[in-house]
C-alpha positions as CSV (number, residue, x, y, z in Angstrom):
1,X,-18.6,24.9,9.3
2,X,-14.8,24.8,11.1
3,X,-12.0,23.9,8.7
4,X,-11.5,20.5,8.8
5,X,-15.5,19.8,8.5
6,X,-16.8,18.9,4.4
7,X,-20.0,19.5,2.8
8,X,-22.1,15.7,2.1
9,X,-20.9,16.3,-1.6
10,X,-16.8,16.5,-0.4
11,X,-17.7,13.0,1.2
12,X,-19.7,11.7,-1.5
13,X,-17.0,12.2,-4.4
14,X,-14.5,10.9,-2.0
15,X,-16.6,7.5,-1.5
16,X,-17.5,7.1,-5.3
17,X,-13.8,8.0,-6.6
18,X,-12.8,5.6,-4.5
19,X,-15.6,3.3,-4.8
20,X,-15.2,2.9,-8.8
21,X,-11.1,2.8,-8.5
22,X,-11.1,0.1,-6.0
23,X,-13.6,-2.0,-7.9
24,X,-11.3,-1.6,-11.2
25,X,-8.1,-2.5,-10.0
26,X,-9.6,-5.6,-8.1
27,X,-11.0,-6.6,-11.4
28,X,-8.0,-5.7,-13.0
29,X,-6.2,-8.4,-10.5
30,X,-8.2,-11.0,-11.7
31,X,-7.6,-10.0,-15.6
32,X,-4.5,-12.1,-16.8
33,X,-3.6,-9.4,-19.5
34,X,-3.7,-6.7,-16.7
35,X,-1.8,-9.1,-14.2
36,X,1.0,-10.1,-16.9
37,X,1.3,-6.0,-17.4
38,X,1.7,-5.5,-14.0
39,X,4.5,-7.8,-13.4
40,X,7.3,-5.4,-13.4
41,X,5.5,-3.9,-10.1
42,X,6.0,-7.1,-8.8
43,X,9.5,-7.7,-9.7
44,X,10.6,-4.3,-9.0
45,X,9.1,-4.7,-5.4
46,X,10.7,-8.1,-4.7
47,X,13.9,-6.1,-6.0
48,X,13.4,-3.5,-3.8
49,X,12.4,-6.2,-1.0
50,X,16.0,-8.5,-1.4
51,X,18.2,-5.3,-1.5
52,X,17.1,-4.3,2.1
53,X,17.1,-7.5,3.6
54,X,21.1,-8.1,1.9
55,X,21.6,-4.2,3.7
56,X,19.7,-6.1,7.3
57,X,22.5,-9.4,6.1
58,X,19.7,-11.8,6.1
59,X,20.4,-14.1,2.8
60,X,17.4,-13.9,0.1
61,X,17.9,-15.2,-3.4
62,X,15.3,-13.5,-6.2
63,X,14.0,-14.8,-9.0
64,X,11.7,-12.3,-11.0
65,X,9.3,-11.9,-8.2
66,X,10.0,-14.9,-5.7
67,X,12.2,-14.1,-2.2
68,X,13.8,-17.9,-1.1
69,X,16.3,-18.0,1.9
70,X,18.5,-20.9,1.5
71,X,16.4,-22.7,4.6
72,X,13.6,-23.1,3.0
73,X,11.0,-20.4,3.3
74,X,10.3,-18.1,-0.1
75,X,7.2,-16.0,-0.8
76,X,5.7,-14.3,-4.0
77,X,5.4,-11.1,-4.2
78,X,2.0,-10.7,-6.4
79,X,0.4,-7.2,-6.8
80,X,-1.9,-7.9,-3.9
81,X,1.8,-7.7,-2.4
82,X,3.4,-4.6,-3.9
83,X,1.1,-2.2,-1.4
84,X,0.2,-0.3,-4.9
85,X,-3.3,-0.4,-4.4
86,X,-3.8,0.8,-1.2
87,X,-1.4,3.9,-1.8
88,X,-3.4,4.7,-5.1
89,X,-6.9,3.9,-2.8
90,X,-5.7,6.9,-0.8
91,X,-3.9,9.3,-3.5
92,X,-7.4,9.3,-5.2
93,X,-9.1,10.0,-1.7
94,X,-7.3,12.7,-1.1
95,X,-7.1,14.0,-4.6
96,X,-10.8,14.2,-4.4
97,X,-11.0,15.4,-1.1
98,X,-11.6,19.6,-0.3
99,X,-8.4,21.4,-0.4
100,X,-6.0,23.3,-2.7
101,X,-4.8,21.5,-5.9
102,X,-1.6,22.4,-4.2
103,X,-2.1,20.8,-0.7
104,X,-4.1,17.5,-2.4
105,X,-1.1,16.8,-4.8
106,X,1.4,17.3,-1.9
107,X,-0.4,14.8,0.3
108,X,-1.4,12.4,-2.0
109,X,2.3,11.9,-3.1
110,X,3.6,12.0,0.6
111,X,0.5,9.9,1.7
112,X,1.4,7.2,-1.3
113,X,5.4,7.3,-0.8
114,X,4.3,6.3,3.3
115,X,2.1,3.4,2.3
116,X,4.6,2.1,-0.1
117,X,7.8,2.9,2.3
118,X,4.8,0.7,5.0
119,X,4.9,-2.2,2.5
120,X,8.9,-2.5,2.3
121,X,8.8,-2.9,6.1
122,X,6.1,-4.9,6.0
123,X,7.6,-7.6,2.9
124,X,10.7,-7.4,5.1
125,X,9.2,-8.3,8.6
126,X,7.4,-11.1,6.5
127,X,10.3,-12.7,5.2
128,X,12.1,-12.3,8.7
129,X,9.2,-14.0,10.1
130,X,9.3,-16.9,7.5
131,X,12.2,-17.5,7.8
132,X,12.5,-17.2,11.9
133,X,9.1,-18.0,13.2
134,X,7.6,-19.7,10.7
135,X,4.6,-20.9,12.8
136,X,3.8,-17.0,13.5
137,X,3.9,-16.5,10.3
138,X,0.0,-16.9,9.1
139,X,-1.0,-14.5,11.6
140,X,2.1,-12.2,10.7
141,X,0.4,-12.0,6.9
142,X,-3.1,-12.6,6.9
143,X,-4.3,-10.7,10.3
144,X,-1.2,-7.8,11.8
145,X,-0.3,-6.5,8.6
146,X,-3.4,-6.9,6.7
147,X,-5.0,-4.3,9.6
148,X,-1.9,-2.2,9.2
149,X,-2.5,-1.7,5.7
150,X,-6.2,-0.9,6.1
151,X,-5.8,1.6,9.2
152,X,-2.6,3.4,8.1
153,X,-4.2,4.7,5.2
154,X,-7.1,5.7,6.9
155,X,-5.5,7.3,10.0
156,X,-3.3,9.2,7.0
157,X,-6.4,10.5,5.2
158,X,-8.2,11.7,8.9
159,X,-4.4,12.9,10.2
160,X,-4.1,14.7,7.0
161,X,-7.7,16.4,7.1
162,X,-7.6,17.1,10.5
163,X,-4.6,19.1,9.9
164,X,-7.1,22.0,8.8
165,X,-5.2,21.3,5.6
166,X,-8.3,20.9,3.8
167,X,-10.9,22.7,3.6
168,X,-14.9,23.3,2.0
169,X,-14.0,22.8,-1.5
């Protein structure tokens, strides 16, 4: 067995770590407690959102967790939106995966940081697109990005284990 290749049992903790955190944070979107707890993720992303589209000069007004240019177009930013669970969908992949403590911890923080650093540019392109090409802008949300933020991840995880990073744990 080379490096980069993982017993069944690597694999299988990886899928059922994953597996059982995915399933509790979709049910946690649906639970209004968990929802109205997780509202300053929200906010703090549509914060985070306005302040690079003011640096890029296009106009954005915020209110708690709603973007609105002055033409019109606004979005919600809802924790679907904040790119949270896809960063922690991959911290816990690679926290289970077979490496060093060291190397997991390392990756799963620079893996996360890239997925939510992703999500800016992707709220930002979003509200460019609302507010320029509204017409594209369907296709923009539901069908480009959503495939961005499933395969970056993914090509993360398999760059990162490819590496030779981790090994047989």
């Amino acid at each position: 067995m080379t490096a980069t290749e993982w017993p069944a049992r690597v694999w299988g903790r990886i899928a059922v770590a994953t597996g059982l955190f995915g399933c509790a944070m979709l049910l946690a979107e649906r639970s209004p407690a968990c929802v109205h707890a997780l509202a300053p993720v929200d906010i703090f992303t549509a914060r985070a959102t306005s302040q690079i589209l003011d640096w890029l000069g296009m106009d954005a007004q915020r209110e708690l967790a709603t973007l609105t240019h002055p033409g019109g177009f606004s979005y919600q930013i809802v924790m679907p939106c904040t790119g949270l669970l896809p960063a922690a969908l991959l911290a816990a992949a690679i926290l289970c995966a077979g490496a060093s403590l060291r190397a997991r911890v390392w990756a799963a923080a620079l893996g996360a940081l890239a997925v939510l650093v992703l999500n800016l540019v992707r709220l930002v392109s979003l509200f460019y697109i609302g507010v320029r090409h509204p017409e594209a802008f369907g296709f923009a949300h539901s069908v480009l990005w959503q495939g961005v933020t499933l395969v970056f991840p993914i090509a993360f995880f398999l760059g990162w284990k490819r590496r030779g990073v981790a090994s047989s744990a």
